[in-house]
C-alpha distance (Angstrom), angle and dihedral (degrees) to the residues before:
residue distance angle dihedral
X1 . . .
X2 3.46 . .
X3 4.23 111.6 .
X4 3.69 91.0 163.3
X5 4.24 95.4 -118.1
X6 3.99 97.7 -176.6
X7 3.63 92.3 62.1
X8 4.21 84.3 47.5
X9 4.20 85.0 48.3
X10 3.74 84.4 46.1
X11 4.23 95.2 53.1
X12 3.60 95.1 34.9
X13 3.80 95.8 52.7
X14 4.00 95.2 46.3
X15 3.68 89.4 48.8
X16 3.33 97.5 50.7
X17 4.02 87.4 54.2
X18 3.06 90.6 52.8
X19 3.91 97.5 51.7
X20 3.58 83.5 46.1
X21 3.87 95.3 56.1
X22 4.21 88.6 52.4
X23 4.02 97.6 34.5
X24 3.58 107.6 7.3
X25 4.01 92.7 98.4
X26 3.94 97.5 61.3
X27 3.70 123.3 98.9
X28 3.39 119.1 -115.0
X29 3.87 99.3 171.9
X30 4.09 138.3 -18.4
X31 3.84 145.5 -99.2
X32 3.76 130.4 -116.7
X33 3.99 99.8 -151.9
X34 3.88 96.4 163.8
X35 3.24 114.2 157.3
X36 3.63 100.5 6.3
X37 3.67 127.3 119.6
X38 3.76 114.5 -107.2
X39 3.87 134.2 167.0
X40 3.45 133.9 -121.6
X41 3.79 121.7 -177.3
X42 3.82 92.1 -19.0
X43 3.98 97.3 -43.3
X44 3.21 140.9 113.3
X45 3.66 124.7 -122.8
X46 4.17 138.4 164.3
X47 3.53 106.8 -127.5
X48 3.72 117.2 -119.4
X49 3.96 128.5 -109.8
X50 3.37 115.8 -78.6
X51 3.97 97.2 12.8
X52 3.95 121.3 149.0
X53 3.81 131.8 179.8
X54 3.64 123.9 -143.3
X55 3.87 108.7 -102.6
X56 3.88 116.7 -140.9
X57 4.14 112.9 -153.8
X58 3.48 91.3 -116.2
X59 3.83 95.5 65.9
X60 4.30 86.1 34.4
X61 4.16 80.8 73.8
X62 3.88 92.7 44.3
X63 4.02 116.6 96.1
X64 3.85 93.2 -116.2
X65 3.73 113.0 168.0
X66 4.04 100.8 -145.8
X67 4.07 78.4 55.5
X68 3.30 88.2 56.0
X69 3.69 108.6 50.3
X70 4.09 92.1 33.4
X71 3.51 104.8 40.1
X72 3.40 106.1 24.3
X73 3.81 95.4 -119.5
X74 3.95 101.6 172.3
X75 3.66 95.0 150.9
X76 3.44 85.4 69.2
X77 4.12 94.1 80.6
X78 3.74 85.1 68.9
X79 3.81 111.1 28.3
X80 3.89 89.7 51.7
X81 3.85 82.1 72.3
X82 3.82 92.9 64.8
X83 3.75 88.4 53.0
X84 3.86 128.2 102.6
X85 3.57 125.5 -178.2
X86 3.61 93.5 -147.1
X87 4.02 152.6 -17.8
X88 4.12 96.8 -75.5
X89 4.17 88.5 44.6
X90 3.41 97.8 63.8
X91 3.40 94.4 34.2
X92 3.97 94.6 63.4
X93 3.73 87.1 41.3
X94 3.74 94.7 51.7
X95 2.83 93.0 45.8
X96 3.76 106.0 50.6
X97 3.83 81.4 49.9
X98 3.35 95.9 61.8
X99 3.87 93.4 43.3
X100 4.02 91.5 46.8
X101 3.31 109.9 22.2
X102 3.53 98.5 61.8
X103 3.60 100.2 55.9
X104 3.92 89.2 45.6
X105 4.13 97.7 45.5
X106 4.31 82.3 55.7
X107 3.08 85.6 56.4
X108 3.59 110.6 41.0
X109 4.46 93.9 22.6
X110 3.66 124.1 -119.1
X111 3.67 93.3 -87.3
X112 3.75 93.3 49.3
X113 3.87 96.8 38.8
X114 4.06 92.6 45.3
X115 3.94 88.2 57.1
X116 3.89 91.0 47.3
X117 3.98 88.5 52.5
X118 3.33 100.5 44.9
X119 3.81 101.8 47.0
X120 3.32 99.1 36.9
X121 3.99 88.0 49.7
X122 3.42 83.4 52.3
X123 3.56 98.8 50.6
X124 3.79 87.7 53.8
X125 3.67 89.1 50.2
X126 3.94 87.5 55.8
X127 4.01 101.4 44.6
X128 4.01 82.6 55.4
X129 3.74 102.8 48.7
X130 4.40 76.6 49.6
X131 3.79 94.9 48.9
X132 4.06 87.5 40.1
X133 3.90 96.3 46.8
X134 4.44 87.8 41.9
X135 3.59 84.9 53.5
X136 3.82 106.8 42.8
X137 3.75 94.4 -115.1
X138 3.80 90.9 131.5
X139 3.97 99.0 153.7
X140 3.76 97.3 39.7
X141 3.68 107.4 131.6
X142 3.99 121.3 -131.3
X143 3.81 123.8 -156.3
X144 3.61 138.9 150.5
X145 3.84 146.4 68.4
X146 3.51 89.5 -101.1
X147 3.93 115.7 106.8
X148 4.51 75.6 44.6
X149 4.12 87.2 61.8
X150 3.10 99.7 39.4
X151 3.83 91.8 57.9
X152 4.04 79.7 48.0
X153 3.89 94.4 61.4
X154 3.38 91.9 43.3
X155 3.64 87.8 56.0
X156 3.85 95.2 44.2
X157 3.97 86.5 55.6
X158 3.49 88.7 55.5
X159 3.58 99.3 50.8
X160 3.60 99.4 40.1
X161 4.13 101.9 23.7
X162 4.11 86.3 166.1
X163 3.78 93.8 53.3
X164 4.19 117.4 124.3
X165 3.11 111.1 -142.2
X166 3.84 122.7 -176.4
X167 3.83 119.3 -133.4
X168 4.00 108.9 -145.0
X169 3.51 81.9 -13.7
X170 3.53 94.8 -77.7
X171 3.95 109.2 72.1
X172 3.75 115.0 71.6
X173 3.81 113.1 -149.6
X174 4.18 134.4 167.3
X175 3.84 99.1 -113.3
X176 3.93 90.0 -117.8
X177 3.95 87.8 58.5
X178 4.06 94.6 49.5
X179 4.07 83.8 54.4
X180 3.87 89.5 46.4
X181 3.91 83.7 45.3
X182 3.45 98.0 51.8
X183 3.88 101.1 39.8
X184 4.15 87.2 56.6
X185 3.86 87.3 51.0
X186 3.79 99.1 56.9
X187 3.86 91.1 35.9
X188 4.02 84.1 55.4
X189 3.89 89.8 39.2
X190 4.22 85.9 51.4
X191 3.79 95.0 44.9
X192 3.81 91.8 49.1
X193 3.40 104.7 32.4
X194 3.59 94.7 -121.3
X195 4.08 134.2 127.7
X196 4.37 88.8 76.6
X197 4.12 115.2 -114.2
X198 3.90 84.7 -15.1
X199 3.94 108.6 134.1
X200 3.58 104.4 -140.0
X201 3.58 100.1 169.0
X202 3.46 85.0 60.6
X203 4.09 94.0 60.2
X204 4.21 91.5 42.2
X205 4.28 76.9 52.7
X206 3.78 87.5 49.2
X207 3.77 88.8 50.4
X208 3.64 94.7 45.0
X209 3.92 101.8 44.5
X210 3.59 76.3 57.7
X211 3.29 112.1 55.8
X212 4.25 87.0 44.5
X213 3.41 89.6 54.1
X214 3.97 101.2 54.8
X215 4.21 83.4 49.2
X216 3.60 91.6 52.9
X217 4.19 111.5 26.8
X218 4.04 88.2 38.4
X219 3.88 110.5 20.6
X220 3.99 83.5 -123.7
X221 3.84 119.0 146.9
X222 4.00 103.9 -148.9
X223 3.42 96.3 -160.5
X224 4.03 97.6 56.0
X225 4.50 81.9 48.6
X226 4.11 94.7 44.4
X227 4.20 97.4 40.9
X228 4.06 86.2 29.1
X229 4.05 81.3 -127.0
C-alpha cells in the first residue's frame, strides 16, 4: 500500500516550521544546567547549584542532551527530525527528500520506507546525543531531517547504483560516488572542525544506520549493490 509518506514528511515538517516561527519562542518548561559550563558575554562560567533556564518549545523538540538526562526528553530522538534551524535548512532537506525519497519509498512502499526513515533518523539522533554527552557538549541543540536523508541517499544508491545524478546541476556523478563524496566531506569536516554548527557525525550516522539496516531488515549486502561486487 502505497500512501505516498514523503509528501506527508514533506507537509508535516513545513508546518511544523511554521508553527515554530509563530509559537516556537514560548516557554513551555525549564532547564537544570547545574554544573555545566555556559557562556555569558564571551566567558566561561560553571553554573551554580540549583540553576535552571527557561525552555522555549522550540528547543523542547530539539535533541538536546542536558534535556535528555534531566528531563527525560526521549521524544526528542524523533521530533528533532521535524526541526529546521532556518528557511535554507529545510529547504535543502526538503528538497533532497523529495528528490530521493521518492524513488526509494517506490521501492521500498510507504510502510516500509516510513519505518526506514524514522529509525534510522532516530538512530542518528541517538549516536549524537552519545558523541555530544562523550564530549561535554551537553546543551548543543540538534535539529533537522538530516541524519533521516542521508539514510535516504544511501538507500537511493543502493537501489539505483547506475543512477546520474547532477550536483548543483552541473556535476554529474554515479549515485554510489555522490555517497562516497559526501561521507569523505563530513569525515574531513569532523577531523578539522570545519563545515560551522553542521553535525556531521550525525550524516556519517545517517549513512551508517543505513547501511545496517538494509543487512538486517532486507538480507541486502550494500557493498556487493554500490561496487556491483
Amino acid at each position: 500500500m502505497n500512501f505516498n509518506a514523503v509528501y506527508w514528511l514533506i507537509g508535516i515538517n513545513l508546518l511544523i516550521f511554521v508553527a515554530m516561527h509563530f509559537f516556537g519562542e514560548r516557554d513551555v518548561g525549564s532547564l537544570d544546567i547545574s554544573g555545566l559550563e555556559v557562556s555569558i558575554s564571551g566567558r566561561l562560567y560553571v553554573a551554580p547549584p540549583d540553576t535552571h533556564l527557561p525552555l522555549p518549545l522550540e528547543k523542547s523538540l530539539a535533541m538536546m542532551p542536558q534535556a535528555v538526562i534531566k528531563n527525560g526528553a526521549i521524544w526528542t530522538f524523533i521530533t528533532y527530525m521535524f526541526m529546521h534551524a532556518n528557511f535554507s535548512h529545510i529547504l535543502f532537506n526538503m528538497l533532497g527528500l523529495f528528490i530521493f525519497g521518492l524513488h526509494v519509498e517506490r521501492q521500498m512502499g510507504s510502510k516500509e520506507f516510513l519505518l526506514f526513515y524514522l529509525v534510522t533518523g532516530a538512530l542518528a539522533g541517538i549516536f549524537s546525543f552519545c558523541a555530544y554527552y562523550l564530549t561535554g557538549n551537553m546543551l548543543a541543540s540538534l535539529v533537522g531531517a538530516s541524519g533521516a536523508l542521508y539514510a535516504v541517499m544511501l538507500a537511493y544508491a543502493v537501489f539505483f547504483p547506475t543512477s546520474i545524478i547532477y550536483i548543483w546541476g552541473i556535476i554529474p556523478l554515479r549515485a554510489p560516488i555522490m555517497v562516497l563524496g559526501y561521507t569523505i566531506l563530513s569525515m574531513f569536516f569532523i577531523v578539522t572542525g570545519r563545515g560551522g554548527n553542521v553535525a556531521h557525525s550525525t550524516h556519517l550516522a545517517g549513512f551508517g544506520f543505513a547501511w545496517i539496516y538494509f543487512l538486517v531488515r532486507f538480507g541486502v549486502n550494500p557493498w556487493r549493490r554500490l561496487t556491483g561486487r
